[in-house]
C-alpha positions as CSV (number, residue, x, y, z in Angstrom):
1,X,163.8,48.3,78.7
2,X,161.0,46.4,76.9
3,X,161.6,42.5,75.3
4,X,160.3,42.6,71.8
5,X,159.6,39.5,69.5
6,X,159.8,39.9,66.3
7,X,158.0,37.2,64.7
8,X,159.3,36.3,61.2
9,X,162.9,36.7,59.6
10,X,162.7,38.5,56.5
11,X,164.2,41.1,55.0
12,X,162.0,43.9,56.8
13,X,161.9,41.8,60.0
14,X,165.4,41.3,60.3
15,X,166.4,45.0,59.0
16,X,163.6,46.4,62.3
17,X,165.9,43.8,64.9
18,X,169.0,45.3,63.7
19,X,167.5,48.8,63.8
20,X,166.0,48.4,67.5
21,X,169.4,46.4,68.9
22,X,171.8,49.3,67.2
23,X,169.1,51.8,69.4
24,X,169.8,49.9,72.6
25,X,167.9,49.3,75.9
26,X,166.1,46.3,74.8
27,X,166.0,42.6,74.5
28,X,165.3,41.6,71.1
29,X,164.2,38.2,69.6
30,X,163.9,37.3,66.5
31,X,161.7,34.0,65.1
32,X,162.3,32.5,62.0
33,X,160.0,29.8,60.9
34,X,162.9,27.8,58.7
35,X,165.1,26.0,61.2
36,X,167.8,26.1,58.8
37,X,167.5,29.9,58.3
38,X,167.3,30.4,62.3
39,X,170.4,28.1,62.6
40,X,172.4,30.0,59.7
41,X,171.8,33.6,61.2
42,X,172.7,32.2,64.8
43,X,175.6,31.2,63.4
44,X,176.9,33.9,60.5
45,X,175.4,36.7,62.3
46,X,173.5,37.5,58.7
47,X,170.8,36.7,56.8
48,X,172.2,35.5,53.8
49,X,169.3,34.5,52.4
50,X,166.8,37.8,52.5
51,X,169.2,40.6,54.1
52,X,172.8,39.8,52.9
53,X,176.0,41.9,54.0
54,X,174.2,43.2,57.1
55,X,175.5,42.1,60.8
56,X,172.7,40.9,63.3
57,X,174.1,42.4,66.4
58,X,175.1,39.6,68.8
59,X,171.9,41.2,71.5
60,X,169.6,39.9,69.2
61,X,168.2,36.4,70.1
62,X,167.3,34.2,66.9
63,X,164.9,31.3,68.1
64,X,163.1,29.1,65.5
65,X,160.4,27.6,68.3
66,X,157.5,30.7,68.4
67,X,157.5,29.8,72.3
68,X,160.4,30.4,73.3
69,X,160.7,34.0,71.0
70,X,157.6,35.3,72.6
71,X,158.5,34.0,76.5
72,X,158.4,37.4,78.6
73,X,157.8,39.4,75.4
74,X,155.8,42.8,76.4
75,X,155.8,43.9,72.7
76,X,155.1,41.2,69.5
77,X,155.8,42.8,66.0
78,X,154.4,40.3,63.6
79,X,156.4,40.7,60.2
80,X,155.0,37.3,58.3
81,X,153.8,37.5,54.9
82,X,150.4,38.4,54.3
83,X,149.1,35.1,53.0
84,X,150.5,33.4,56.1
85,X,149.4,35.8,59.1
86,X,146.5,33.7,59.8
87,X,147.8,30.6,60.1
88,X,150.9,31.7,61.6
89,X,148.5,33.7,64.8
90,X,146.8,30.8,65.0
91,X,150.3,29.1,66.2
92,X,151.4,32.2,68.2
93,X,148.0,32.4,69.9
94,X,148.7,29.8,72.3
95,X,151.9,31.5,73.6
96,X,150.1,35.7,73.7
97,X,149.0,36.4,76.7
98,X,146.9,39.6,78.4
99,X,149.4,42.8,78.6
100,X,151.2,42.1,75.2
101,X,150.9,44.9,72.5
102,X,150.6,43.9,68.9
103,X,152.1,45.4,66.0
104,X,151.7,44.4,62.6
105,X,154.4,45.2,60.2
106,X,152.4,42.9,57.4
107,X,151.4,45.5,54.2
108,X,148.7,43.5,52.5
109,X,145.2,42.4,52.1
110,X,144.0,38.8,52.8
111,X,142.7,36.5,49.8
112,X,139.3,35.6,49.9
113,X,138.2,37.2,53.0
114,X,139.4,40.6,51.5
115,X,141.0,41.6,55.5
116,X,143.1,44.0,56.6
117,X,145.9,42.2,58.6
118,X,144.7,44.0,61.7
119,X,141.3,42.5,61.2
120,X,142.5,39.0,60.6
121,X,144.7,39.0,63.6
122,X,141.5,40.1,65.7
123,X,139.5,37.3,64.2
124,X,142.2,34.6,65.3
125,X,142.2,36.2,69.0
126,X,138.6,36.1,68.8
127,X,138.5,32.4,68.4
128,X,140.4,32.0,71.3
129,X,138.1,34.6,73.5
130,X,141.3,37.3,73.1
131,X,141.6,40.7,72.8
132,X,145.0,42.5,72.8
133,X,145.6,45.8,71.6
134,X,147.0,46.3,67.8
135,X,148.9,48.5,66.1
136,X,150.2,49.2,62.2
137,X,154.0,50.2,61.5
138,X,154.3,51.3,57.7
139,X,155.3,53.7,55.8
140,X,158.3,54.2,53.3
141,X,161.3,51.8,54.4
142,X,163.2,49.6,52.1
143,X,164.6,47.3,54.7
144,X,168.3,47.5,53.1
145,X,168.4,50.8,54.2
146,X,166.7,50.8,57.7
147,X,169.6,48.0,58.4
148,X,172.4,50.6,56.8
149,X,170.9,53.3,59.5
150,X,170.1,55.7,56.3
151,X,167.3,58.1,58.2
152,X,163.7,56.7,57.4
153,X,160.1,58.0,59.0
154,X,157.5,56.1,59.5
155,X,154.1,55.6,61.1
156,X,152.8,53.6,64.0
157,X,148.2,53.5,63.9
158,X,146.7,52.4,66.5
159,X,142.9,53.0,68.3
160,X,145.3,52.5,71.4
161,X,146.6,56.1,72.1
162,X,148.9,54.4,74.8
163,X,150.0,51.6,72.1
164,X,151.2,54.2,69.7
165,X,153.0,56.4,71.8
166,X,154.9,53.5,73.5
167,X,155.8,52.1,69.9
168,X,156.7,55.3,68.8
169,X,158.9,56.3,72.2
170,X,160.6,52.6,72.0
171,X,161.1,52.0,68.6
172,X,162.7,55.9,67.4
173,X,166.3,56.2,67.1
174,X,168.7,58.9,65.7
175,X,167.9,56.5,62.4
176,X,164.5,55.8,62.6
177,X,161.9,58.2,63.0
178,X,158.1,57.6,64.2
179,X,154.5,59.3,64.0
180,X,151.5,58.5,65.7
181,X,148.1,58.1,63.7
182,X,144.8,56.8,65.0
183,X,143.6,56.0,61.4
184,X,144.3,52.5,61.2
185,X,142.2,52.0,58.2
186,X,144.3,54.3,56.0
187,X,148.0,53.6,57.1
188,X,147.0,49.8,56.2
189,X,145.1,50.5,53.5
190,X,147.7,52.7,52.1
191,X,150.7,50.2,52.3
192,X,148.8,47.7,51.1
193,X,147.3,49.2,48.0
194,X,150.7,51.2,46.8
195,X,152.3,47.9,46.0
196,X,150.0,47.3,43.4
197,X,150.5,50.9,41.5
198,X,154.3,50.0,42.4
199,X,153.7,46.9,39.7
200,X,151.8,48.8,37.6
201,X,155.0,52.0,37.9
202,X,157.5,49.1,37.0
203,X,155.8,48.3,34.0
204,X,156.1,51.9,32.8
205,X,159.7,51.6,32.9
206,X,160.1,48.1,31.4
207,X,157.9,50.1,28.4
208,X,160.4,52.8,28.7
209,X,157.0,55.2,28.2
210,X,159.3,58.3,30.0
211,X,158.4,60.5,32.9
212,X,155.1,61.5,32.0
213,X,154.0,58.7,32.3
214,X,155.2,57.6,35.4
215,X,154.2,61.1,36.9
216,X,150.6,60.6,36.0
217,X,150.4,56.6,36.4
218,X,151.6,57.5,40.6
219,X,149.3,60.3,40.9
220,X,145.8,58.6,39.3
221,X,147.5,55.5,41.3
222,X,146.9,57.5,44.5
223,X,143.6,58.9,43.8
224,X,142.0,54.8,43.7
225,X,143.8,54.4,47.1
226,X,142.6,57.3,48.5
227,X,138.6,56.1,47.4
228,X,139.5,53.0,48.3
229,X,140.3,54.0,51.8
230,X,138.2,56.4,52.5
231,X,134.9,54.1,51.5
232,X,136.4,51.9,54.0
233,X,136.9,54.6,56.5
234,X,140.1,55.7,56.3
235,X,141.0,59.5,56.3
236,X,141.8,61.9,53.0
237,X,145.0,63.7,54.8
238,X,146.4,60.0,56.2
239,X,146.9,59.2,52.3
240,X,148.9,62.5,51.8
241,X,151.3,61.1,54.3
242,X,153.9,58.9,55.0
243,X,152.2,55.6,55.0
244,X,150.2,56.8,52.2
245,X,151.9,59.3,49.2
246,X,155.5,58.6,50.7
247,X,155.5,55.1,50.6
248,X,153.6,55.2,46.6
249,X,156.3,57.5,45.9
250,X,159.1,54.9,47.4
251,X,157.7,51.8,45.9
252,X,157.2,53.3,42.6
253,X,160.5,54.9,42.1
254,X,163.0,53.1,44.2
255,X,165.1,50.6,42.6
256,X,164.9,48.4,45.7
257,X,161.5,48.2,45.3
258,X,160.6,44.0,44.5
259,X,157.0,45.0,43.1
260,X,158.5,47.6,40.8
261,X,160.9,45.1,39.9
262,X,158.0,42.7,39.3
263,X,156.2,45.3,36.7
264,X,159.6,46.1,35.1
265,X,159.6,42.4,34.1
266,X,156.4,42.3,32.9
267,X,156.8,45.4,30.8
268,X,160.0,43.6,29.5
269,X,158.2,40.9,28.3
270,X,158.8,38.2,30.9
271,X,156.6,35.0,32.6
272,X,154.9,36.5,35.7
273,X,156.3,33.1,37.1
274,X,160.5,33.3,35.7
275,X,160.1,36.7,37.6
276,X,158.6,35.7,40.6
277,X,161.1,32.6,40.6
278,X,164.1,35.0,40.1
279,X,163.5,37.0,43.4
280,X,164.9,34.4,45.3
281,X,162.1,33.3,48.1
282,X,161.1,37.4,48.6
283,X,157.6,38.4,48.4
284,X,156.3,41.0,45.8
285,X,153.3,41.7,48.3
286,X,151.3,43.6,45.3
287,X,150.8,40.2,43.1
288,X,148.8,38.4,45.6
289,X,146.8,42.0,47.0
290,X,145.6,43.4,43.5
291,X,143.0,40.4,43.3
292,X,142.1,41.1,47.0
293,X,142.2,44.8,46.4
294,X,139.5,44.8,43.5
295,X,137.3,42.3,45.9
296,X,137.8,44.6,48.5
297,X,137.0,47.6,45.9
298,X,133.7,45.6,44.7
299,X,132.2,45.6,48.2
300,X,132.4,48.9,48.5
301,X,131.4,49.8,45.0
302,X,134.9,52.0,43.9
303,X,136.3,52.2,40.2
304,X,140.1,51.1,40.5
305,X,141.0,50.9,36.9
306,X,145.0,50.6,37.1
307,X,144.2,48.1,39.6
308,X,141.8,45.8,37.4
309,X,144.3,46.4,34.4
310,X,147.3,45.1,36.7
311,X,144.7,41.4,37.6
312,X,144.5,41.3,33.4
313,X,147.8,41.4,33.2
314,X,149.0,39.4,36.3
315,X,146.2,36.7,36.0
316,X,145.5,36.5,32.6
317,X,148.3,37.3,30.7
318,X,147.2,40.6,28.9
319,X,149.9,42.1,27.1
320,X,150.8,45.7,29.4
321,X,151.3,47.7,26.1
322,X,147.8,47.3,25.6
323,X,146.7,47.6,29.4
324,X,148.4,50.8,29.7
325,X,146.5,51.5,25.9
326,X,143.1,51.6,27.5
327,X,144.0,53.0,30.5
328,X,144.5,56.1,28.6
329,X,141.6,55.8,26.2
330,X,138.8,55.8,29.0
331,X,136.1,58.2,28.3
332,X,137.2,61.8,30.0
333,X,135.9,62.4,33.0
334,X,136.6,65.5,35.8
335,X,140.0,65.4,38.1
């Protein structure tokens, strides 16, 4: 039996508690930083606000104080979103202590600094003299269905062999599949990156431009994350795999996808804002990461064109008719 904290109370968070209480043999809690969301889940046993219609099992201890989430906890799965991992470390850091394992569950690149979330959490810990071994959960899992128990795979990275195949032995189920990978650049790179092609996917459908164009939009979609990754030191076959083509291939097609849902507004015509406002406090994690992804992509000098499209669009207001337009009259090059 390990305690596990899971540190923030979204949809995904709250779907992984309900997945790891239904397995059994652990003590779960579960942080939310709104009091009034920690106090309305104690109390309805649901999330109403970011996972409605799903029971949190009565095992699973819902704090709102970071302290007392993370007393005794052997395993911490930060779930936050990305623009707030920093700053919320730098409040868990006080309360970590040698022997945890860390797992990020974040898919998303940091503004500015252009981080992986694995990096900024080591830069936090460094500030404090700390080093605790960190792992990457991704992979394709719309939270909904993790917390229905509909079978879903994904992967757990790490450097730490032992991290890994503890994560992967204590978090697999009869629902919920895991597979090791020591390529922590790719599986991170991967989730983080297919949430922008997943805007750009959404917009082909609001254009209603048919399956050809979706097919082809997905697959040139995963060629820039596999350059992407690999300048950065990821691995080619990591990308063909779950936390790289499977969870594209989710995001882009799935109806419960909130950055296809984004890019089917768009391509509809709608205010980046009206459709960000209409999600209802849920984050599209692929409008904040394009910008990141194309600073990311400038430092190591690699063409994402879909990408820099989606920032015209997103940032600028570029009509998508006539981003997808260019996209498709760029000089001819080899596959």
């Amino acid at each position: 039996m390990s305690r596990i904290a899971m540190m923030g109370s979204g949809a995904w968070g709250t779907a992984l508690a309900i997945s790891l209480a239904r397995r059994g043999g652990h003590q779960i809690a579960l942080w939310s930083y709104a009091k009034d969301v920690a106090a309305s889940m104690r109390e309805r046993r649901e999330n109403t606000q970011f996972l409605p219609g799903f029971r949190i099992p009565e095992s699973v201890a819902i704090f709102e104080d970071p302290g007392e989430v993370m007393e005794g906890a052997e395993i911490v799965v930060s779930v936050t979103p990305s623009q707030f991992v920093r700053s919320s470390y730098k409040g868990f850091a006080p309360y970590l202590r040698s022997g945890q394992l860390l797992v990020s569950a974040t898919k998303g690149i940091e503004d500015e600094t252009c981080l992986r979330m694995t990096q900024v959490i080591g830069e936090v810990l460094a500030e404090r003299g700390m080093v605790l071994p960190c792992g990457v959960l991704s992979g394709p899992s719309f939270a909904q269905e993790v917390a229905a128990g509909a079978p879903t795979a994904i992967t757990i990275a790490s450097a730490d062999a032992e991290l890994a195949a503890r994560i992967q032995r204590e978090f697999s189920s009869s629902t919920l599949r895991l597979y090791t990978n020591d390529d922590v650049v790719g599986v991170e790179l991967g989730g983080s990156l297919k949430n922008v092609i997943a805007i750009a996917a959404g917009i082909v459908s609001g254009l209603e431009l048919g399956y050809n164009s979706n097919a082809a939009l997905i697959t040139r979609g995963m060629a820039e994350i596999t350059r992407l990754a690999m300048a950065c030191g990821g691995r080619r076959e990591t990308l063909a795999g779950l936390s790289g083509i499977g969870d594209l291939v989710l995001t882009c097609t799935g109806s419960l996808s909130r950055n296809r849902t984004v890019g089917m507004g768009l391509g509809q015509g709608r205010k980046i804002d009206d459709i960000l406002a209409g999600l209802g406090g849920r984050v599209a994690e692929g409008v904040r990461t394009t910008s990141a992804a194309l600073g990311l992509a400038r430092q190591q000098a690699v063409e994402m064109p879909i990408a820099e499209q989606m920032e015209a669009i997103l940032m600028h207001g570029k009509a998508p008719q006539r981003a997808i337009e260019e996209l498709m009259l760029r000089p001819g090059r080899d596959e």
